[in-house]
N, C-alpha and C positions, 0 to 999 in steps of 0.2 A: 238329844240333838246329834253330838258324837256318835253314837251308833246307827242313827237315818243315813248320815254323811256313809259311813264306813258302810251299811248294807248298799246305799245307792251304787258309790264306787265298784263293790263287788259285781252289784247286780250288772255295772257298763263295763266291765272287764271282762265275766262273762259273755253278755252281749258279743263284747269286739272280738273273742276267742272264735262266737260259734259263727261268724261273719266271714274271716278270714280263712276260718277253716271250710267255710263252704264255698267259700271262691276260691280255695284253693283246690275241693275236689270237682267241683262243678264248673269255675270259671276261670280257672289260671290264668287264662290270656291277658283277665281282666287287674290279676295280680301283677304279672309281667310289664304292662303297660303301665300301671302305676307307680312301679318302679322305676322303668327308665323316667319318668314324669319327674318323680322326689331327686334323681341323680340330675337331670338336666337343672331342675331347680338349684340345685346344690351349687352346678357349675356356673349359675346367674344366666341360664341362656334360654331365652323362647322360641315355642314352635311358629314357624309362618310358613304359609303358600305362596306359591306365585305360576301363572300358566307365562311359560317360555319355550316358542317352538310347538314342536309337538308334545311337548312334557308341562303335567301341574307337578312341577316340584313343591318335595317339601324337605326343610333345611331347619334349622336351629341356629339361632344368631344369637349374641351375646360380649359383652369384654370392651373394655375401652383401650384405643391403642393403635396400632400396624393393622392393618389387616390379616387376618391367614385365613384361608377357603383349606378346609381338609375333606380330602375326597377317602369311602372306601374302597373296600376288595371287593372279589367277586363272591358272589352267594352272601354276601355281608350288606350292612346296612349303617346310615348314620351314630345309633348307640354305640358301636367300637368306639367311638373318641369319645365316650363321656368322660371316663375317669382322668384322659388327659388334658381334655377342657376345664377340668374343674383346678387345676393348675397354673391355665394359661389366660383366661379369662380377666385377670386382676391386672393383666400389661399387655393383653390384645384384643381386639376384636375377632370375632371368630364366626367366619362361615359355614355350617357343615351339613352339605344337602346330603340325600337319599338320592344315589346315581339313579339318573331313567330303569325304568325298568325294575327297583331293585327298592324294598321300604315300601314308605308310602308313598313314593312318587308313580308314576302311570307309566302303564306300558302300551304301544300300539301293535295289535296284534301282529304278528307275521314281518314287523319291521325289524331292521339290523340294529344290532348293540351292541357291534364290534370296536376297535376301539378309534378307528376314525369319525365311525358315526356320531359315539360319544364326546367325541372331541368336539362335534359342529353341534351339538346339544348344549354342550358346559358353555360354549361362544354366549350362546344365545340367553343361555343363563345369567351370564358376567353382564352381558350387555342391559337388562332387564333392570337387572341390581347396580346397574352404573359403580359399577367397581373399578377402581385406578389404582395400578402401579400397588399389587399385594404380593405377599408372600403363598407360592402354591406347594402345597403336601398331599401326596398321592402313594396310598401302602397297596403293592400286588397291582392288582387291574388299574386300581385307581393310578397307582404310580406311572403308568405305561400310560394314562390319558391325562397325564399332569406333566408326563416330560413331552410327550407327543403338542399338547397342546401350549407346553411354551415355546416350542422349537416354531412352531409359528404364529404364536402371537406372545413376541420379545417385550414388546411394549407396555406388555398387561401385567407380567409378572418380574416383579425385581426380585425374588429371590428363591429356587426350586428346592423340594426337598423331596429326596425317593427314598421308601421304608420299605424294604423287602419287595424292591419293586419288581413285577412282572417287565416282560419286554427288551431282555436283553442276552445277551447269550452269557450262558454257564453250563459248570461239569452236568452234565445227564444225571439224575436221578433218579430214583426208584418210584418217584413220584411224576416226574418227566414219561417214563417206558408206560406205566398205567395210562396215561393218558393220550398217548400216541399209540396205543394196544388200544385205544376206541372205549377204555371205559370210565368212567363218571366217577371220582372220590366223593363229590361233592352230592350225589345222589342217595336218598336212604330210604329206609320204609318202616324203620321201626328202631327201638333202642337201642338195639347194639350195632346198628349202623352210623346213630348219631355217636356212639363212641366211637369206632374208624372215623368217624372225621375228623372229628376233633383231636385225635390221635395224629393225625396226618401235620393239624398247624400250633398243637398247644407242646410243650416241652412237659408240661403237667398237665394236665384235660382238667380242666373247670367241674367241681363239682356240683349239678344241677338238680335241683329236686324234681322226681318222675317225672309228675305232673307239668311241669313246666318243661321238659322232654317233650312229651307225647303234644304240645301246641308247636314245640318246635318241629318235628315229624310231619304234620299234618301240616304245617305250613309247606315244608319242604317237599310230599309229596303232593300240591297243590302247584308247585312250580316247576315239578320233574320236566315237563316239555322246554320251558323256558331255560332252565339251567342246563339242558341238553344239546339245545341249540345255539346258545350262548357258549358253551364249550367246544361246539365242534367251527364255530368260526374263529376261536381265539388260540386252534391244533394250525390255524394257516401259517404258514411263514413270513408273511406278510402283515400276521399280529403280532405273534411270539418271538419276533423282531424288532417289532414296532418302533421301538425308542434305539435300537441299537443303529440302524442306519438315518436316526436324526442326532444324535450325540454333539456334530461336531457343528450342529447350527444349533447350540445352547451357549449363548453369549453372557447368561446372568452369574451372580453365586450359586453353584450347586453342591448339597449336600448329600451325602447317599449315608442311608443308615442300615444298619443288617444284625439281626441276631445269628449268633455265632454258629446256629444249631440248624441253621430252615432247613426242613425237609421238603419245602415245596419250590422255592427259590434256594438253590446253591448258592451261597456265601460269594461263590466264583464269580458271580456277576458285578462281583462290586469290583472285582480289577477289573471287565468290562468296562465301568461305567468311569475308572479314572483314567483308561488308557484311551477311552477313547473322545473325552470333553478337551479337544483342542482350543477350543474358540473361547470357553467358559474363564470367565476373569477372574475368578477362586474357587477351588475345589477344597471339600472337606467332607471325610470321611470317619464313620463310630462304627463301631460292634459292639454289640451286648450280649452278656454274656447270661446263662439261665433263663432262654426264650427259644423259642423253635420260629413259626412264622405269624406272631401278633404280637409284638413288642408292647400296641397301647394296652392293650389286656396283660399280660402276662407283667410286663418293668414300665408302667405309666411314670412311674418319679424319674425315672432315667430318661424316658421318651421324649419328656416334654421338658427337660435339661437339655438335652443334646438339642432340640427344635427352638428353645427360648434362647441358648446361647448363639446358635447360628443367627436366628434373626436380628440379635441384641448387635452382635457382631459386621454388621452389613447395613 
């Protein structure tokens, strides 16, 4: 009986080896997706849809508590905040869609996804979800349509948070001159492209297995138009401004958070954003330090310390 037991075992360990390993050369994607699934799991949050506007979002909800909605970056998608969901989820409720355009949310062809537009999508979002009076977080893009969108709608959000946010002025970077020189970081075509980018926002680049590379590739060169023209309306100054001449109609608590290292956002923008929150009824400011520009990836136990304390604190 002992030896059926012990060949059966063998025999589904094998099994589960030659399984994974064939979806891992044949179907990554299907790996990939299954992981972010077990991490969402992890963080107690489910996937749902919802059509708002011109967008079927889709978001992951989860956590008993405050609310917080976390928005991400651009070329990025809802999974960035799994590992700090799974943190915050035991003392909040947690919103976290797939921006228009961006994940699995829908895109309408030829339409604008600058960061006003976005702004009147996330409304329509909020309004759907009948959300009152929550805590908003917005890293890079997202951050530029998280301060954008509280500066006019004060009433919706009691308390802001900006992580390496886009949208405001800082020192010129080497990352800043590529991108006003008209060309694309965010564009690649094959492996050592996804390593320049990654190089651009990680302080350490994430170690990826190939295979799971080459779905990230193929996704990306599936979206080269999208992410091209997405980029050349956020070169406007009327985006890559965006939150800096609404600053002083942010009336809530506002937090700004920054890794000490961003290569894509200057550090510099965070004395932008203290000098210029006049109207804001507390300001509070972190650096971290051993991140470049994704703090939830790279320092998630700091990230979601410094985010759980502001909003404990308000």
């Amino acid at each position: 009986m002992l030896y059926r037991r012990l060949k059966f075992l063998g025999w589904l360990v094998g099994l589960l080896v030659v399984v994974l390993g064939g979806s891992y050369l044949f179907a990554p994607q299907w790996l990939m997706q299954a992981n972010f699934t077990r991490e969402a799991m992890a963080a107690h949050l489910d996937k749902h849809s919802v059509q708002a506007g011109d967008t079927h979002w889709s978001y992951y909800e989860g956590g008993d508590g405050p609310t917080i909605v976390l928005l991400h970056g651009f070329a990025a998608d809802k999974s960035v905040w799994l590992e700090v969901a799974k943190l915050l989820t035991p003392h909040f409720h947690l919103i976290i869609p797939d921006l228009p355009g961006w994940g699995e949310s829908s895109r309408v062809a030829d339409a604008s996804y600058n960061i006003d537009a976005q702004v009147a999508r996330l409304d329509a979002f909020v309004q759907v979800l009948r959300l009152r009076r929550f805590m908003l977080v917005g890293h890079s893009m997202g951050g530029a349509i998280a301060g954008v969108y509280a500066s006019s709608h004060p009433g919706q959000v009691a308390e802001l948070a900006l992580v390496d946010a886009f949208g405001l002025k800082s020192t010129p970077n080497a990352f800043d001159r590529e991108v006003q020189a008209g060309k694309d970081p965010f564009v690649y075509d094959d492996r050592a492209g996804f390593e320049r980018a990654t190089a651009w926002a990680f302080e350490k680049p994430p170690t990826v297995p190939g295979r799971f590379v080459d779905v990230l590739v193929k996704r990306n060169q599936r979206d080269h138009a999208f992410i091209e023209r997405s980029l050349d309306e956020l070169r406007q100054p009327s985006q890559y401004l965006a939150m800096q001449n609404r600053l002083g109609q942010l009336s809530m608590p506002v937090l700004g958070v920054w890794c000490h290292e961003d290569k894509i956002v200057d550090i510099s923008a965070l004395d932008s954003l203290r000098n210029g929150l006049t109207a804001a009824n507390a300001i509070s400011t972190s650096t971290i330090n051993g991140c470049n520009h994704m703090p939830m990836l790279e320092k998630p136990e700091q990230t979601a310390q410094i985010l759980s304390g502001f909003a404990l604190s308000h």
